[in-house]
C-alpha positions as CSV (number, residue, x, y, z in Angstrom):
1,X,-3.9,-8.4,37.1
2,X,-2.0,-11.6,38.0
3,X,1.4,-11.6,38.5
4,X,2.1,-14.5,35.2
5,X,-0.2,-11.8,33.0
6,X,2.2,-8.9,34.3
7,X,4.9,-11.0,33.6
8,X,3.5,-12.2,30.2
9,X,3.4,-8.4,29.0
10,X,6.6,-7.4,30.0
11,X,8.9,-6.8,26.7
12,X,6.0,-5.6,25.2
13,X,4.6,-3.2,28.1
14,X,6.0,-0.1,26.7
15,X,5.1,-0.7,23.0
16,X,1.8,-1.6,23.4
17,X,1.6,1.9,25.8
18,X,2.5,3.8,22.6
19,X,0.5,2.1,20.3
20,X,-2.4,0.1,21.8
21,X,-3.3,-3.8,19.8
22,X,-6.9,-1.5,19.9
23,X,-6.0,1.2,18.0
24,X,-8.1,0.4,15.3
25,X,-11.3,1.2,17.2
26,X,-12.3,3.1,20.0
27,X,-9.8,4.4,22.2
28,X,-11.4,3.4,26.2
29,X,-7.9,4.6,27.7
30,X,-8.2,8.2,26.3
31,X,-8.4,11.0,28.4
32,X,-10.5,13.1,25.6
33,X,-13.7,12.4,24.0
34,X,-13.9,14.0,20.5
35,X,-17.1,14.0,20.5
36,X,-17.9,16.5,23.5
37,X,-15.4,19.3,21.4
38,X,-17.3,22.2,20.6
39,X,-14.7,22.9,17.8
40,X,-16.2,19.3,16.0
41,X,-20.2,20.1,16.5
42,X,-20.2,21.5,12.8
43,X,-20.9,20.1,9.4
44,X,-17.7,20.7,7.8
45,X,-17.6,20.7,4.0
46,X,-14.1,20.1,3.5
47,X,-11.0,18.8,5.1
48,X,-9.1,21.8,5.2
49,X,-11.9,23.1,7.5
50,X,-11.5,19.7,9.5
51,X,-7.8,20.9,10.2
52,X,-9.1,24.0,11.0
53,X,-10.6,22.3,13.9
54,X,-7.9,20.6,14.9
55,X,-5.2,23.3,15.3
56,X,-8.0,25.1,17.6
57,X,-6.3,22.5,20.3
58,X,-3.5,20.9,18.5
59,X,-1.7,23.9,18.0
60,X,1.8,22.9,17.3
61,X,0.6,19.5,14.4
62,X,1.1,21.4,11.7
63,X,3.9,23.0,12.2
64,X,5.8,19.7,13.5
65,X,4.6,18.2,10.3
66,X,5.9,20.8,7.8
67,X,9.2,19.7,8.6
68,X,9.4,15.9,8.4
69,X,9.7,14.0,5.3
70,X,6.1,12.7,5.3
71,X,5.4,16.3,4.1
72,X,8.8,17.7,2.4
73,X,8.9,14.5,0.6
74,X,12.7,15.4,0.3
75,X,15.2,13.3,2.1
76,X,18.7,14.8,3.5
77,X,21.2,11.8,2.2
78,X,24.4,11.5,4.8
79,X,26.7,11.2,1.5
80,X,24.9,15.0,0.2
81,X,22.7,13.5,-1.6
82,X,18.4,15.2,-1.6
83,X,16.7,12.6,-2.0
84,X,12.3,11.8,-1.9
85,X,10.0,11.4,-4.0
86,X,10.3,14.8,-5.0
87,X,13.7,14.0,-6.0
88,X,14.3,10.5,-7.2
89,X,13.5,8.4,-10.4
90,X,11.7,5.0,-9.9
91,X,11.2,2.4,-12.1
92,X,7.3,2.2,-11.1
93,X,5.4,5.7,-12.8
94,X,8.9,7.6,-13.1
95,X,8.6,10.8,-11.4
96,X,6.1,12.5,-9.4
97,X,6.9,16.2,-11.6
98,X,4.4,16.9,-13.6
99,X,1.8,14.4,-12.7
100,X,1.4,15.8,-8.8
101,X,-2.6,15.8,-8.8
102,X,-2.6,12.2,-9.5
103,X,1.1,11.2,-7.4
104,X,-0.2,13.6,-4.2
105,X,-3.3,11.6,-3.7
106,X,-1.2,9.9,-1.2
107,X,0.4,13.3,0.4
108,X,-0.2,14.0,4.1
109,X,-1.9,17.0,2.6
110,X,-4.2,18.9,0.7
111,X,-3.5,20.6,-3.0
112,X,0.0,20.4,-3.1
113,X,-0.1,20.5,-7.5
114,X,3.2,21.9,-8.2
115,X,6.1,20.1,-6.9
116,X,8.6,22.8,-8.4
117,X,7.5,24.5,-5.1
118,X,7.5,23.6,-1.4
119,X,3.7,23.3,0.1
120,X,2.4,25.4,2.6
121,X,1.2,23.1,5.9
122,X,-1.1,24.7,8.4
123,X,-4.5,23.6,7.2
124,X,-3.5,22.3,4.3
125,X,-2.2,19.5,6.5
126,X,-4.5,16.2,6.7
127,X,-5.0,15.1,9.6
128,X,-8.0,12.2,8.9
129,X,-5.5,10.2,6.7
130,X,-3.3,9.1,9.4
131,X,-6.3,9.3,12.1
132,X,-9.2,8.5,10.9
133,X,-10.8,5.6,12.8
134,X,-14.1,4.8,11.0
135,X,-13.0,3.5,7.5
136,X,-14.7,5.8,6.0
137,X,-12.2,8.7,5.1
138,X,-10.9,7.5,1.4
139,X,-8.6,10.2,-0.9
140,X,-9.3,10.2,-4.5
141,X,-6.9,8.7,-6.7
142,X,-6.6,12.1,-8.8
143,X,-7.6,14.6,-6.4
144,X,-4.3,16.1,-4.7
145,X,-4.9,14.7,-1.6
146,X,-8.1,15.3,-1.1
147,X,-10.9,12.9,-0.7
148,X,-14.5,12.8,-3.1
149,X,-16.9,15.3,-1.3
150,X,-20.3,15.1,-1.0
151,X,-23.7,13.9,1.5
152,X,-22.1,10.2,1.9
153,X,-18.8,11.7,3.6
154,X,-19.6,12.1,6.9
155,X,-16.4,14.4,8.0
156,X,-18.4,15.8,11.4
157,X,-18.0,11.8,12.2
158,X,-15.0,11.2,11.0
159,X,-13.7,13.8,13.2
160,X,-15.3,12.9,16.0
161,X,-13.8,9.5,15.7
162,X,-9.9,10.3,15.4
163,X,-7.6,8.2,17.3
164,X,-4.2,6.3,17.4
165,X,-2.9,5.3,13.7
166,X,-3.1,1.9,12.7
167,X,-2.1,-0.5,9.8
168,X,-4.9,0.8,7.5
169,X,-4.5,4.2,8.2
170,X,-0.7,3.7,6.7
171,X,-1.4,1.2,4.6
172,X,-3.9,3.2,2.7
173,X,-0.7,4.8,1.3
174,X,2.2,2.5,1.7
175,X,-0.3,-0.5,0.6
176,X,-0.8,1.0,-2.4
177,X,2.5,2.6,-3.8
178,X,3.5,2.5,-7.4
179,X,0.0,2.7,-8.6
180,X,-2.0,0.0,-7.1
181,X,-2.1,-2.7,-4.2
182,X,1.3,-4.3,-3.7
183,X,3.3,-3.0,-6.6
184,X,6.0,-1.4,-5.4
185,X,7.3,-2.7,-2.0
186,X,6.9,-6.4,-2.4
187,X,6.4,-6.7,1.8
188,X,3.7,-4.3,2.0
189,X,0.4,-4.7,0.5
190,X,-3.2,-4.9,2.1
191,X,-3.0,-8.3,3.4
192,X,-0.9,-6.9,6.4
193,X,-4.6,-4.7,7.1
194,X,-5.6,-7.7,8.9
195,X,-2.7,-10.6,8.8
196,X,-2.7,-14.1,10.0
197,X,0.0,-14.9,12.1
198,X,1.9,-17.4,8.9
199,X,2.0,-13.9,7.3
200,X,3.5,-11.3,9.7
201,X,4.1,-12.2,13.5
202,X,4.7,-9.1,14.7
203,X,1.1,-7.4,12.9
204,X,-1.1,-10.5,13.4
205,X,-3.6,-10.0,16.4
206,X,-2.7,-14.1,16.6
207,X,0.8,-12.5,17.9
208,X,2.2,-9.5,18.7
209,X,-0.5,-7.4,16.9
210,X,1.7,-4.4,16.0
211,X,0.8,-1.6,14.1
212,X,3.1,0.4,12.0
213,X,4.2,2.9,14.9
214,X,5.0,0.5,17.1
215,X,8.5,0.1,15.5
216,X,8.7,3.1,13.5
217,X,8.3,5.5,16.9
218,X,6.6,8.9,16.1
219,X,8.3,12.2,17.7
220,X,6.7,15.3,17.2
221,X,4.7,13.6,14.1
222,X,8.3,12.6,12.8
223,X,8.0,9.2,11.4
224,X,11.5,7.4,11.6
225,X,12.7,4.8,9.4
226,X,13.5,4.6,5.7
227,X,14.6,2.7,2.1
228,X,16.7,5.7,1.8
229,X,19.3,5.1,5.5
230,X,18.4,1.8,6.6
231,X,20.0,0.2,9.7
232,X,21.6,-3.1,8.0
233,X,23.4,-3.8,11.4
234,X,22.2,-2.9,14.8
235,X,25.2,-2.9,17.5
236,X,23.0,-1.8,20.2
237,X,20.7,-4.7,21.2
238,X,18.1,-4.4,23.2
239,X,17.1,-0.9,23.5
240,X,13.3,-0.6,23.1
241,X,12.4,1.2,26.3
242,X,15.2,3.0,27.2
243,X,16.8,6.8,26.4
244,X,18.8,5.3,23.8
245,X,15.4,4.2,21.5
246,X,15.0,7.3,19.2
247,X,14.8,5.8,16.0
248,X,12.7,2.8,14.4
249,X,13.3,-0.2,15.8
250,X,15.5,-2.8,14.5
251,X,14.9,-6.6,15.3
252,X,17.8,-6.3,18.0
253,X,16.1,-3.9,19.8
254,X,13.2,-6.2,20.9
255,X,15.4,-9.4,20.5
256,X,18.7,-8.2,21.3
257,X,22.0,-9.8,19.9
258,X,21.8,-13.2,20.9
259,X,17.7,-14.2,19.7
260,X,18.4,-18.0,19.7
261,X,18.1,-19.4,22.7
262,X,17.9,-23.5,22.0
263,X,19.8,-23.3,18.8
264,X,23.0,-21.1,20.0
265,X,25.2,-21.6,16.7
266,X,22.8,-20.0,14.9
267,X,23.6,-16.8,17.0
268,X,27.4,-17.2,15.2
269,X,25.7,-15.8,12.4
270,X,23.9,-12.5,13.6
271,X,27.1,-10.9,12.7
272,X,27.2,-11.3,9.0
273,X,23.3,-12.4,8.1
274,X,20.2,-9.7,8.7
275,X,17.2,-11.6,10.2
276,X,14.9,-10.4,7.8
277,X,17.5,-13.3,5.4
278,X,16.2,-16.0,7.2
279,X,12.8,-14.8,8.6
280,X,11.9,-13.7,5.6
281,X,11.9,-16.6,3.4
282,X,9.4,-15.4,1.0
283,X,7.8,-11.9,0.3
284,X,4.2,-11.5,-1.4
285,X,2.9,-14.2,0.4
286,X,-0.6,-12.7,1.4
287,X,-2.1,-13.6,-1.4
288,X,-1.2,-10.0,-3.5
289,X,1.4,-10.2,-6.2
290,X,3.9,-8.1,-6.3
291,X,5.6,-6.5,-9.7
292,X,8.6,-7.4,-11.0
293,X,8.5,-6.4,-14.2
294,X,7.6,-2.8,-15.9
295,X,8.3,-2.1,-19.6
296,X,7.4,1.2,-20.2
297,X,8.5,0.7,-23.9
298,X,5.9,-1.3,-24.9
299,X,3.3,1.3,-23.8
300,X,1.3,3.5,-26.5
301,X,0.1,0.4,-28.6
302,X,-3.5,0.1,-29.9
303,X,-6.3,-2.1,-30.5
304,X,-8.9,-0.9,-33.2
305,X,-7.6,2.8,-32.8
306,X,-8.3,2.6,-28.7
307,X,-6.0,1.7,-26.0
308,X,-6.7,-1.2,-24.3
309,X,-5.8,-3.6,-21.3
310,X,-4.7,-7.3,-21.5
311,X,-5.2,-9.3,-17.9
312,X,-4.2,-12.3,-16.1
313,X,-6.5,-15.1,-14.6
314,X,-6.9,-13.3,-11.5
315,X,-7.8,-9.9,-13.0
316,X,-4.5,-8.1,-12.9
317,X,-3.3,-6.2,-15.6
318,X,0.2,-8.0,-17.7
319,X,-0.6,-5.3,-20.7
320,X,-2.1,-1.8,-20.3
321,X,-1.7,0.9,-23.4
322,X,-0.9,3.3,-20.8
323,X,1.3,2.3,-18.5
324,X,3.1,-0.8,-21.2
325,X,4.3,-4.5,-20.6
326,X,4.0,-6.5,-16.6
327,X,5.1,-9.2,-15.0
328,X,3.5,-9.9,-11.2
329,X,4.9,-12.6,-8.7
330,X,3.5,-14.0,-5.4
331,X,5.9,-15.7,-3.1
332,X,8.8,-14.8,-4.2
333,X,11.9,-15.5,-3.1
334,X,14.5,-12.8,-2.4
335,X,17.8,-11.7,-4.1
336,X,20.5,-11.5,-1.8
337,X,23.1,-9.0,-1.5
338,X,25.7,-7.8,1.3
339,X,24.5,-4.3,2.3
340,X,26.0,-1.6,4.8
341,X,22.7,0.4,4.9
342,X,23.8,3.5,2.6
343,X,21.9,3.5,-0.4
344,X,22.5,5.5,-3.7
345,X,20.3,6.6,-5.9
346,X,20.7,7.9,-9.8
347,X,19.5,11.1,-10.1
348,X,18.0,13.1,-13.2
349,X,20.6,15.0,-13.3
350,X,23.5,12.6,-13.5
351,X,24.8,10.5,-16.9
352,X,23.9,7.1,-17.0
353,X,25.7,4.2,-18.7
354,X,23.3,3.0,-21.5
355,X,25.8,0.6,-23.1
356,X,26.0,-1.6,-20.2
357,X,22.3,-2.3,-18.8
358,X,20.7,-2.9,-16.5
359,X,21.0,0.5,-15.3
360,X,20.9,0.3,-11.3
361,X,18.4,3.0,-10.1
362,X,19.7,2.5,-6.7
363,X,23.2,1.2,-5.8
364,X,25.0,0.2,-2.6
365,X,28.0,-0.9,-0.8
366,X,28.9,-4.2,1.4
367,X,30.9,-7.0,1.2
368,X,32.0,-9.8,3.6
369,X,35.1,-8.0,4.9
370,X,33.0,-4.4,6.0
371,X,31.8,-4.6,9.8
372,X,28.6,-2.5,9.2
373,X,27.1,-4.8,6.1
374,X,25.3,-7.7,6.2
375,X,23.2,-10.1,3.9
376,X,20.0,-8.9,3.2
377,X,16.9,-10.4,1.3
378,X,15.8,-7.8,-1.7
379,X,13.2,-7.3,-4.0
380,X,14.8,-6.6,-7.1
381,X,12.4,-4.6,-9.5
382,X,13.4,-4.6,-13.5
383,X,12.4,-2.9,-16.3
384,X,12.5,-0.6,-19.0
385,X,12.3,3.1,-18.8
386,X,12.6,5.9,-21.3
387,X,16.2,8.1,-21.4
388,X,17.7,10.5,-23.4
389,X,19.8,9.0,-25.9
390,X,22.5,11.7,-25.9
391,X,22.3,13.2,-23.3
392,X,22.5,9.8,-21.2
393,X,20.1,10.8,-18.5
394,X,16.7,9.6,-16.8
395,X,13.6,11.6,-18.6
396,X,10.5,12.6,-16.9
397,X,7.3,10.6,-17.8
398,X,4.7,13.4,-17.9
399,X,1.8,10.6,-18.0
400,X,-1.4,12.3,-16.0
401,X,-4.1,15.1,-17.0
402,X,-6.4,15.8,-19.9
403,X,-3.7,18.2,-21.3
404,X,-2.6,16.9,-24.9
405,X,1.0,16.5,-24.1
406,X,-0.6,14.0,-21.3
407,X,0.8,10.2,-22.7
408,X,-2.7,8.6,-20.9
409,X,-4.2,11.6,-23.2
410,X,-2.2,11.3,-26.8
411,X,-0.2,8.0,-25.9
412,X,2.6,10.6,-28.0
413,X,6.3,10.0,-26.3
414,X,8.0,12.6,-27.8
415,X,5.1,15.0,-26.7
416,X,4.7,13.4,-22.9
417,X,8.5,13.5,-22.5
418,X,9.3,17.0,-23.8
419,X,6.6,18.1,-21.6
420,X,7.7,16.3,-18.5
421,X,11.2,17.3,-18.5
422,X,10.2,20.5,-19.2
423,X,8.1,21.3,-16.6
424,X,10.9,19.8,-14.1
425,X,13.5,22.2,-15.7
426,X,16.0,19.6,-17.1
427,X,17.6,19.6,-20.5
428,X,16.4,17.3,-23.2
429,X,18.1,16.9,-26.9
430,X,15.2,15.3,-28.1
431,X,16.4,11.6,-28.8
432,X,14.4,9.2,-26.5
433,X,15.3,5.3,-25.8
434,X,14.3,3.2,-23.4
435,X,16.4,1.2,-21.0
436,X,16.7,-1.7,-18.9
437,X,16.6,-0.8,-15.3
438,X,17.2,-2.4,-11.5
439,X,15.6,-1.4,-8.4
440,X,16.6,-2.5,-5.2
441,X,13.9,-2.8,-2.4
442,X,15.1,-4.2,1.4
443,X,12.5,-6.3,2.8
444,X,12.1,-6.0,6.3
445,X,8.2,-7.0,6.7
446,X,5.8,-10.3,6.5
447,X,8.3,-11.8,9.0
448,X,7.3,-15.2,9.6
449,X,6.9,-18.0,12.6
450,X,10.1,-18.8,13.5
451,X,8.8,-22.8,12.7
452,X,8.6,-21.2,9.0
453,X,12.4,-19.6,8.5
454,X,15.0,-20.8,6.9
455,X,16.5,-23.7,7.8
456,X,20.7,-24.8,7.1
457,X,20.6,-26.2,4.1
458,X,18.5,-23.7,2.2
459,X,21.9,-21.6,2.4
460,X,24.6,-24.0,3.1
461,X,24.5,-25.6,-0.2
462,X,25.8,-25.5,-3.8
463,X,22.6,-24.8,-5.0
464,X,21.8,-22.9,-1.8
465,X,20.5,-19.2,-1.6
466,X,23.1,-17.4,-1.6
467,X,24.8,-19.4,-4.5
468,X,25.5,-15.8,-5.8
469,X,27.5,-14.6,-3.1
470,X,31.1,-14.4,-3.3
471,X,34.2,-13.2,-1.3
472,X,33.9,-15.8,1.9
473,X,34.0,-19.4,2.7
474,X,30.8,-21.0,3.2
475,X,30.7,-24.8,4.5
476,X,28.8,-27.3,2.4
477,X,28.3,-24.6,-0.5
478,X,32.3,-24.2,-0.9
479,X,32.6,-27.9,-0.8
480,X,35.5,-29.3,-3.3
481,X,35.4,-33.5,-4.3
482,X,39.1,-32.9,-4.3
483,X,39.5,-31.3,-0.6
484,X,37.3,-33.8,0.6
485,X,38.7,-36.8,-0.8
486,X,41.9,-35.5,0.7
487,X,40.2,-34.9,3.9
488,X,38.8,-38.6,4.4
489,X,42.6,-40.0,3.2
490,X,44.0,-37.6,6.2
491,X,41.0,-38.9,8.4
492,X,41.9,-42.4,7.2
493,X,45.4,-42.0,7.7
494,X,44.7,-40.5,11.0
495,X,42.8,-43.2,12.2
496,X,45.3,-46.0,11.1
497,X,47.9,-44.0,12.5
498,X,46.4,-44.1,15.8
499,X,44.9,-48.0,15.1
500,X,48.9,-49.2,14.8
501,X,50.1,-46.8,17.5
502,X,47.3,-48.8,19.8
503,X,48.5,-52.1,18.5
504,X,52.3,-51.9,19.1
505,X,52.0,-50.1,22.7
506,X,49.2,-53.4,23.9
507,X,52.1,-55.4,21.9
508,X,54.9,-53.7,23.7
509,X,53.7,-54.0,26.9
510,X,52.6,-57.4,26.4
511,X,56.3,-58.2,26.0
512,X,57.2,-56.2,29.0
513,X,55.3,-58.4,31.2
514,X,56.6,-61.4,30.1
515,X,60.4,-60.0,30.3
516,X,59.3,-58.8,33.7
């Protein structure tokens, strides 16, 4: 290798170590060919029988597994709060109680149905979703995790074939969150499977060609990195390949403190402005929309006695009996927000305040004067959401199953919400509403070309980005006619102040030399 191509690879040496740009096919730098393992020369039938297989050699997986979020879906909050999906309330499908075959297609597992209890890993663990090289592997979208079973799925391959995750293998959940592709994240959808480098610089094989792991660094199947504890200001620079990286990374830990080399000022702001606000300029720009809109209230209605679905020009639902009222967005353009990282969520157990929506379903601190916050770029999800009217709390929508009290079943709210918060053990008087509802998403991905950010004058103006933000001085956007006419008298004055002053001294010393 020359000495310009070892050069060339530097920064990126140790990242692309962990997680090769070919980790999409075939491994050539492995040490192990899966396909000489006497454990994987059988036909399996299922893929508990596949993990079967793998614990034969991977002894410790499952047992590393059972203790990360990935699989507890619960989240240990620094401020007390449990958090997960097993915990919160989003303004997408609800809540994941009650409607677990459908919610745990996209568990790291097999047959986890009841979310009341915790899951039992060994083989109940999946190991194809995250490693599965071929394509092939697919869950069901109802199935509890597993996938649809039969002469076409090939799981002797599929096993044979494991490797490195890539962008599909976590996309195939994160892609596809809230119910379909794009919905819920607004910077993740399947356009990042394969993106071009306008779209995401870091994932496009055009540039850095990073998959998922790359910055969120696996330990002992651990996954770092999450909406629930983000880093909103790194302090620590560059710290990619050394002891200190043993998180995700943040953009300083690649591009360190000071990233702008030829334009230095714009390093002033690092301090007080996230790069994702300016490198980030739009989200849902890979050609799949994004929703901003749910209204669960308008759900239930018929057509002829039948449900039935209304669509867009492109195919997307904006009306669907089951699921109510949409509104979907492509290149959208942040909210802004300062935010110090620490996010808090509403929980079904706490009172909400119905007489002054929208209700937040996540809140957080910041402001100009805290040293840990920052201005972010958000995805700001809205919509409506059914309550309990007295007892001012979040209900559980129990939507899936064949079940009459099912709402995709009866399309009956009294009978799908009795049910729901039933089964999740939480008091209901019987009075539903619905209310209107915020949900704050950080948007961290689809970075673009640094030729595509933001340039000066998208914020520094009255009409500017972050019009909304308050609490600081910002030039151009704070601008007063009356400071500035002021200004250009005091200039003025200035200048004819120093004019005269130039006058009488050549005058003065004029005279001098004549008297002399």
């Amino acid at each position: 290798m020359s000495i310009k191509r070892i050069f060339g690879c530097g920064v990126f040496a140790w990242l692309l170590m962990m997680t090769p740009a070919w980790a999409a096919t075939k491994d050539k730098t492995s040490t192990a060919d899966h396909t000489q393992f006497k454990q994987l020369q059988k036909d399996f039938q299922t893929g508990p029988e596949v993990t079967a297989a793998c614990l034969e050699c991977h002894t410790e997986a499952s047992k590393q597994l059972e203790k990360t979020t990935h699989w507890t879906w619960q989240f240990d909050h620094m401020n007390g709060q449990k958090l997960g999906k097993r915990e919160v309330v989003n303004s997408f499908c609800g809540s994941v109680a009650s409607n677990e075959p459908r919610c745990t297609s996209c568990h790291i597992g097999y047959d986890w149905t009841d979310m009341r209890k915790d899951h039992p890993a060994g083989t109940n663990v999946d190991c194809l979703v995250c490693h599965d090289t071929t394509g092939i592997y697919k869950k069901l979208p109802a199935g509890a995790g597993h996938p649809k079973y039969g002469p076409e799925l090939d799981l002797k391959k599929i096993a044979q074939n494991v490797g490195e995750t890539s962008r599909a293998n976590c996309g195939a959940c994160h892609f596809y969150g809230g119910g379909g592709d794009g919905v819920k994240h607004g910077d993740l959808d399947s356009s990042l499977v394969n993106p071009p480098k306008e779209l995401d610089v870091h994932m496009s094989k055009d540039g850095a060609n990073f998959t998922c792991a790359t910055c969120h660094n696996p330990k002992g199947h651990d996954v770092p990195g999450s909406r629930f504890e983000t880093t909103a200001k790194d302090t620590k620079g560059i710290d990619i390949a050394s002891a200190d990286y043993k998180d995700h990374a943040t953009c300083e830990s690649c591009h360190g403190m000071t990233p702008h080399k030829s334009e230095a000022k714009l390093n002033d702001h690092t301090d007080k402005v996230a790069c994702q606000t300016c490198h980030i300029p739009e989200f849902a720009r890979g050609g799949v929309p994004t929703k901003m809109w749910w209204d669960w209230s308008q759900g239930g209605k018929m057509k002829d006695g039948k449900p039935y679905a209304i669509k867009d020009d492109h195919g997307h639902d904006i009306y669907n009996s089951k699921k109510g009222d949409f509104k979907l967005a492509e290149n959208v353009i942040p909210e802004y927000a300062w935010f110090d990282g620490k996010m808090r969520y509403t929980l079904r157990s706490e009172k909400i305040d119905d007489a002054n929506p929208p209700v937040p379903i996540n809140t957080f601190g910041g402001s100009y004067d805290d040293p840990n916050a920052r201005i972010w770029p958000f995805k700001v999800m809205r919509g409506k959401q059914p309550y309990d009217k007295e007892l001012k709390t979040f209900l559980v929508n129990h939507v899936f199953g064949k079940d009459d009290t099912s709402f995709w079943t009866n399309f009956d709210w009294q009978k799908a919400l009795t049910a729901g918060t039933e089964y999740a053990g939480q008091p209901y008087s019987g009075h539903y509403g619905f209310v209107e509802t915020t949900y704050h998403w950080p948007q961290t991905h689809m970075v673009a070309p640094k030729s595509d950010a933001l340039r000066c004058d998208d914020c520094h103006a009255k009409d500017g980005r972050l019009a909304g933000l308050n609490g600081f001085y910002m030039p151009r956007r704070d601008q007063s006619d009356v400071l500035d006419m002021l200004g250009f008298i005091m200039i003025g004055l200035t200048g004819t102040g120093v004019a005269v002053h130039g006058v009488l001294r050549l005058v003065l010393r004029r005279k001098d030399k004549k008297e002399g």
